[in-house]
Structure formats: structure tokens, C-alpha cells
N, C-alpha and C positions, 0 to 999 in steps of 0.2 A: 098498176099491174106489176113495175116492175119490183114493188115492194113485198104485193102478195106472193110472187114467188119464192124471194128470198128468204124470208120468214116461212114459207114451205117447205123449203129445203132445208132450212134449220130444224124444221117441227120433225120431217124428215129423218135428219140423221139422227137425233135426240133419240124415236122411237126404236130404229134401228140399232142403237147402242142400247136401248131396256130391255131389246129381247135378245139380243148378243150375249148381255150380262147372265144371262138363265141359260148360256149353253155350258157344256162339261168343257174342263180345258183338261187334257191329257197331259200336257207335260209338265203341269203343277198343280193338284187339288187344290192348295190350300191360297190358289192365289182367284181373286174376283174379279173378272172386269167391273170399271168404274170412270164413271165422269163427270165432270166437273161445268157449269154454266156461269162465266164471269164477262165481266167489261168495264169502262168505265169510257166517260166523254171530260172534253174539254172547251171552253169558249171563253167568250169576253166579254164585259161593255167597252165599248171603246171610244175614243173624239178623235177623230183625225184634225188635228194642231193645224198641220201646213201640206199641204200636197206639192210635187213636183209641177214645176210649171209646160215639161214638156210629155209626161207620163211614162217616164222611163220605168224601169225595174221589172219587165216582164211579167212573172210569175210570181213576182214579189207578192205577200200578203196586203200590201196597201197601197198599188200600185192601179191608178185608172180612177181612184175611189176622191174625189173636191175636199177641200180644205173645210172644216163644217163639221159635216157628217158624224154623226154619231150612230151606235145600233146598238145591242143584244144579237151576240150571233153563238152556235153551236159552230168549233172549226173539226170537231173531229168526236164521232162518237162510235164506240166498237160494241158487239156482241159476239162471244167466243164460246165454244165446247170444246171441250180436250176429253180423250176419252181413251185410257188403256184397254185394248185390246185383248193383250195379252202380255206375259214379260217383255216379250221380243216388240212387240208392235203398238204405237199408239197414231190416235188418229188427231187433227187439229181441223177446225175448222172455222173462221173468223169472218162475221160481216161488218162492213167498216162504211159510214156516214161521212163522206169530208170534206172541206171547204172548196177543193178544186183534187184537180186527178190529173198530170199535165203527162204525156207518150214522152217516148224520147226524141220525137221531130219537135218537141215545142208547143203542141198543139193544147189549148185551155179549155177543158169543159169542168165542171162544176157535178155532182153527182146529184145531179136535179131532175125531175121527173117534165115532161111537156109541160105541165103548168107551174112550173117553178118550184115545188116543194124537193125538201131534201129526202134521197131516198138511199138504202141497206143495197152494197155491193158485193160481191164476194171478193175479200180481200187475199185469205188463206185456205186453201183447204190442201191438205195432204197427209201422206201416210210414215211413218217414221219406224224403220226397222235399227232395232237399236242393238249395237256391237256386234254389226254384219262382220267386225273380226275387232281385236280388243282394243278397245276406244275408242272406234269408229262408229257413228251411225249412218243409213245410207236415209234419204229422206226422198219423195219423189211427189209430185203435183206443184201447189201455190204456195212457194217459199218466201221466207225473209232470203235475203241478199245479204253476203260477206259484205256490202260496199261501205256499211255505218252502223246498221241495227241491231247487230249480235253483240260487239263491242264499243266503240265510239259514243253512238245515242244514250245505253244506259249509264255509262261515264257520267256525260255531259248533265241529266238529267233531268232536262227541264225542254223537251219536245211539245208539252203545253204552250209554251211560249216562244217557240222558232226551233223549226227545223236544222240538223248538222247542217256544213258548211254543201256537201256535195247534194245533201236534200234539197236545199234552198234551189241549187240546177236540175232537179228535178231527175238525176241518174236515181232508176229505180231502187225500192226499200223490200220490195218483194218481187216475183215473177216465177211465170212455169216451167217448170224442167228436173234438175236433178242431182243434187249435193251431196260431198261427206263432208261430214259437222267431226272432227275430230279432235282427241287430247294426244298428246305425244308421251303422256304422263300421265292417267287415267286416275291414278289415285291421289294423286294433289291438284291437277287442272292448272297445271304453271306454264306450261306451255302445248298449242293446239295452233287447229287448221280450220280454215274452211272453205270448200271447192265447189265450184257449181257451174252450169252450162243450162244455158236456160234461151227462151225465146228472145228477152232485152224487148217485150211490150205490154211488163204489168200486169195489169187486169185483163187486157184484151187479146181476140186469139193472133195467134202470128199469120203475120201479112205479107212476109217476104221467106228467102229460104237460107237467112244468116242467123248465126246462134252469137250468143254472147257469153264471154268465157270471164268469168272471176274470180278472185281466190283472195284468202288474206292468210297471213299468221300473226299468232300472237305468243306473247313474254312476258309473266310476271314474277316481280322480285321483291324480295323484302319484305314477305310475308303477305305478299300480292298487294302489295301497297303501291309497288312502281308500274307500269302498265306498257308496252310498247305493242305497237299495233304496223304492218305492214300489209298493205292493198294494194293491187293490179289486175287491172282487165282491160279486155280487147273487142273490141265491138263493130263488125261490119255494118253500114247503113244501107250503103249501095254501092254493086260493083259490076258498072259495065264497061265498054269499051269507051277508053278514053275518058274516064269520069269515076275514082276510086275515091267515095266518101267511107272515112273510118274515125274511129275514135277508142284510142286506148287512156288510159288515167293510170299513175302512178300513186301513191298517198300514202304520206305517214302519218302516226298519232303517237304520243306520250302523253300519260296524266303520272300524279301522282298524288291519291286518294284514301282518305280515310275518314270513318265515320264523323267527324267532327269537319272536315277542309278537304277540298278538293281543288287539284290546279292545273288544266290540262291545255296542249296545243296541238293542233294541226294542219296539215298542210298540202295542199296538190300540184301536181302539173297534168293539164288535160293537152293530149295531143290531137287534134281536130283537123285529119287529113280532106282537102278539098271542102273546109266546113263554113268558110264565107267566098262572100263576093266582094272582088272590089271595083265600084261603081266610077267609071270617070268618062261623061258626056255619054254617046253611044254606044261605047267600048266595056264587056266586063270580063274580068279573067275573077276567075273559081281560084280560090288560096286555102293556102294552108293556116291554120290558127294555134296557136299555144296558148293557152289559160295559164294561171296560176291562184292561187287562195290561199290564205291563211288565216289561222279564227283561232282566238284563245278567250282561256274562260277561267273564271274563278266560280264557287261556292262554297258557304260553309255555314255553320250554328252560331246562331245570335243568342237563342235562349233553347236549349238541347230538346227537339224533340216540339219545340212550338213557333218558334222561327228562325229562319233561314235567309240569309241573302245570295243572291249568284248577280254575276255580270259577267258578257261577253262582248267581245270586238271582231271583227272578220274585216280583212283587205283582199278585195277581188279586182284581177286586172284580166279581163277577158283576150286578151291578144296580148302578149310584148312582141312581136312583129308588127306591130300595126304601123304604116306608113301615112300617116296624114299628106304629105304633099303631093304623096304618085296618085291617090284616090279623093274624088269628092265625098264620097262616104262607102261604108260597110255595109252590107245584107249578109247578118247570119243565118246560117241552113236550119241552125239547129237555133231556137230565137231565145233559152233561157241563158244561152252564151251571148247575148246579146255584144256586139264587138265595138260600140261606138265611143262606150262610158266605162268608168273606173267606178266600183262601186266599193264605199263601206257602211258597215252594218254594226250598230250599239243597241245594247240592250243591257240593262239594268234593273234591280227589284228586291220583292222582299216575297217571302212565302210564309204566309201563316195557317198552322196547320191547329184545328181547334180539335180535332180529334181523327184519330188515324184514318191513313184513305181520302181524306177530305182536306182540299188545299184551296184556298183564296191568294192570289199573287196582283199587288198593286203593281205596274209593271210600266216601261218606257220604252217604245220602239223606235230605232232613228234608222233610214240609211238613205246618202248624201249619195250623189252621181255628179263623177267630173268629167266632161268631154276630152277626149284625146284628141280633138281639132283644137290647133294653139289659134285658130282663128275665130273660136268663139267667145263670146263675151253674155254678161249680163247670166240670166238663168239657163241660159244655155249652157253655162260654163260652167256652171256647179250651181244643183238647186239640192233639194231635201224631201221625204215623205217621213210624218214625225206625226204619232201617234201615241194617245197617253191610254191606259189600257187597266181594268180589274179582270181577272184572268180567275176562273174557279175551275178546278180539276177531281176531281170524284172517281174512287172507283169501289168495284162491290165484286165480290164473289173469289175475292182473292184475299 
């Protein structure tokens, strides 16, 4: 059911922009509404090598899943129309297929239907008024998010094969609400903003009566070769008497990119007010948590235009306040901060592209977890989930 809707609604707006197309626009003859049907999917075969022996990694992509296992899987597959309106107005609207969909409390579900088959969500849809004043557009419904996907993702470019460092924690890549996407410099695009206030629960409707506030800026130099990127947002969870859970993120990024080589780094700090617990016998006190991350990355041409190599490294340490001796263990609120392990994340590969659009990436996933209890030993102390991976990426209509 829940597919034949969404494919209605696409059938839907499709109609409704062919007969939009055939209205008069007064304030320019000569201009035509028009729109465009594109997407593309990504998956893998994969062998999971070696699993973790105690299933750490939350949200991780290979995380829960025995040593063995091999599959064929689809992790991400889109269907999009964009459709101008008019000069001033266009519409967007994207259904997205994908391997998991996780809130921002942690929560895992998979975009699976009661009988387990994968099923079309609405990932985007909204309306974009463009140069509500000069350089600015105002955009309003089911947006991408400042927090990675306007700048950072395209950078990095290879979200076939692992999500930015703050995707991996699952802070939203889209949500409802309300942005200006703007340039501070309209005719070269060297430096710009982006601002939004949105619900902070993704696809789903808002559940509580806190907004989520983000913004970033951005700097290119050098003929847009150097890239700096600056991020912050502020995020109520819940705020009642005597019990203030919050969460703001700071983040910076720098590459520096060009068509042949790419070399870029980033980094956060997540402030996690009242966001674990610390566990000792009957007793728990509600703490505060600091995150940190950092992930650098290379890519570049092996043979121009038909293959490519990239590799990345991320070090994540989910608390530096953590007190191993005051606490038998941690319960995070929010579980893709999981607070117990130090995580790092390796990925390496090659991209061959036999003809535009269409990519096959032989590819290696690793990421190790080390206990922050100096009383652990054995695979509790540092285990692995290591995955060898054929990755194919396709897209059409673009």
C-alpha cells in the first residue's frame, strides 16, 4: 500500500506540472514551464570477512550482520522530478528507497514494508522561490540540510560507499521546515550561506514542540579550488523540569579539489547536554557528553575519465569526559553516540567507470571499536567489522 501511494503522488504531481505547463505566464511569454524525471540507485555484493564479536557500531552499515554472510543488496535507490514553475518558483520532489532511515533518538527501521520488501518514501518535496532578494532563495517543505549535503557530500563524492562523518550519526541530511540557500556574491558563487529551522525528525511528522536550528557558510578560493566550509546547529530534544537534553554540533570542513585530485578533511565537536547515563550498581546520574570526529579523504584519476581511486579514514571518540572508574558503564540517549567505544572507520577502492553515469567500485570497508574500559580485555577491547564489497552506482535522467 505503502508504495502504491507514493508512486501516486509522483503520478500525481507529474500530471499536475503537464497541465501547469499549458497555463499563460504573464510575466514572461517567452518562458515555458518544464520538468525533468531523473534518479539513480546504488548497492553491492558484499562478504562480511569478520564481524564484531560484541556488535558494537549501532547504525553502522555492518553492524549486527555474522562473519560469513554475503548478499546482493540495493542501499539506496531515488526517483526525483524537478519541475520550473515559473522563473521565480520551482518545485522538487524525490522518493528515496534506503537501507535504514534512523530519528534523531537512535531509533532503526529499515524502509521495509510488513512483509519485508523495500519500499518509495518521500524524501523531498518542496517549493523554491528563487531571489526572494538578490542571491537569496527562500525554499519551504522537505529540504536537504546545511549539515553535509549541499557542500561536504558532493566534495567527498562517493556516498555510494559510506556516508560523511555526521551521516554515519545519523544528524539529518534532509527535514521540514524552512531555508535561505544563499550567495554573498551571486555572480561567481565564492562565497554563500545556508540557514534553516526545521522540525529535526526527517521524514516523519514532528512529535514534540522543539525546532532545530542550522546554518553553515561557505569560502572558495583559488578559482574555487580551495573550499572551507563552516557548520553549527542547535537542537532541543527535551526540556523539562529538571531534565534539559540538548544537542548543538560545531563543524568544520576544508578540501582542496580539482578535476584530476581531491584532498579534503573534517572535523566536529558534538555537545550532548544530559545525553548519557552513567550506570554504577543502583545509582544513575544523567551526564553530559562531548563527541569529537575527524575523517579525511583522498581521490583522484588513475586513467582520466575511466578510473579513479579515493580512500578515507574517520577517528570518532564519542565522550572525552568519559570516566571509566566513577561508572560500570554508559547508556547513551541518543544510541548512534553510542558512549562505550572509540571508533575508527577505513575505506579504500578503485571506481571504474565504462561509460558515463555508470560506476562499478571494487571497494574495502573496515571499522575497529576500542573499549574505553582499560578493564577490558580480549575482543572486548578492540574487535573489527571488515567487509570486502563490488559497489555499482547508476544514474539516468541527468
Amino acid at each position: 500500500m505503502k508504495v502504491k501511494l507514493t508512486i501516486w503522488a509522483l503520478m500525481l504531481f507529474v500530471n499536475y506540472a503537464a497541465v501547469a505547463q499549458q497555463a499563460p505566464v504573464a510575466a514572461d511569454s517567452s518562458f515555458k514551464p518544464s520538468g525533468k524525471l531523473w534518479g539513480y540507485s546504488f548497492g553491492d555484493y558484499y562478504y562480511k570477512a569478520h564481524a564484531d564479536a560484541l556488535n558494537r557500531g549501532g547504525a553502522n552499515q555492518y553492524s549486527n550482520i555474522e562473519a560469513g554472510r554475503n548478499a546482493f543488496q540495493f542501499r539506496r535507490i531515488y526517483l526525483g522530478y524537478n519541475y520550473d514553475i515559473h522563473p521565480k518558483f520551482s518545485a522538487e520532489l524525490l522518493l528515496a528507497a534506503e537501507d535504514n532511515n534512523v530519528t534523531r533518538t537512535g531509533a532503526v527501521s529499515g524502509d521495509l514494508l510488513s512483509n519485508n520488501k523495500l519500499s518509495f518514501y518521500i524524501k523531498l518535496a518542496n517549493l523554491r522561490w528563487k531571489n526572494i532578494w538578490k542571491g537569496t532563495d527562500l525554499v519551504i517543505g522537505q529540504i536537504s540540510t546545511p549539515t553535509f549535503s549541499l557542500v561536504v557530500e558532493p566534495i567527498w563524492g562517493y556516498r555510494s560507499i559510506e556516508r560523511t562523518m555526521l551521516d554515519v550519526r545519523r544528524i539529518p541530511s534532509f527535514d521540514l521546515g524552512v531555508a535561505l540557500q544563499g550567495k554573498f556574491d551571486p555572480g561567481t558563487d565564492n562565497f554563500g550561506y545556508n540557514l534553516m529551522v526545521s522540525n529535526g525528525n526527517g521524514a516523519r511528522p514532528e512529535n514534540d514542540k522543539y525546532k532545530w536550528f542550522s546554518g553553515d557558510v561557505y569560502a572558495k578560493f583559488l578559482d574555487k579550488k580551495l573550499v572551507f566550509d563552516l557548520y553549527a546547529d542547535y537542537n532541543r530534544l527535551n526540556w523539562s523540569p529538571g531534565f534539559h537534553h540538548e544537542r548543538n554540533i560545531v563543524k568544520g570542513f576544508a578540501a582542496y579539489t580539482t578535476p584530476a585530485f581531491t584532498l579534503g578533511a573534517e572535523a566536529f565537536i558534538s555537545h550532548g547536554q544530559k545525553d548519557v547515563v552513567g550506570v554504577q550498581g543502583p545509582l544513575n546520574d544523567t551526564l553530559t557528553a562531548n563527541a569529537q570526529g575527524l575523517s579525511t579523504f583522498v581521490r583522484g584519476n588513475v586513467i582520466k575519465d575511466k578510473l579513479n581511486f579515493f580512500a578515507r579514514a574517520d577517528w570518532f571518540n564519542p565522550d572525552v569526559n568519559y570516566e571509566q572508574g566513577k561508572y560500570e558503564t554508559y547508556k547513551g540517549l541518543t544510541s548512534t553516540f553510542e558512549p562505550n567505544n572509540k571508533e575508527t572507520f577505513l575505506t579504500a577502492g578503485l571506481d571504474f567507470t565504462p561509460m558515463k553515469n555508470v560506476h562499478l567500485m571494487p571497494n574495502v570497508w573496515y571499522t575497529g571499536y576500542k573499549s574505553e574500559r582499560t578493564s577490558a580485555t580480549g575482543t572486548a577491547k578492540h574487535d573489527y567489522d571488515l567487509a570486502y564489497r563490488v559497489t555499482f552506482f547508476y544514474v539516468f535522467g541527468r
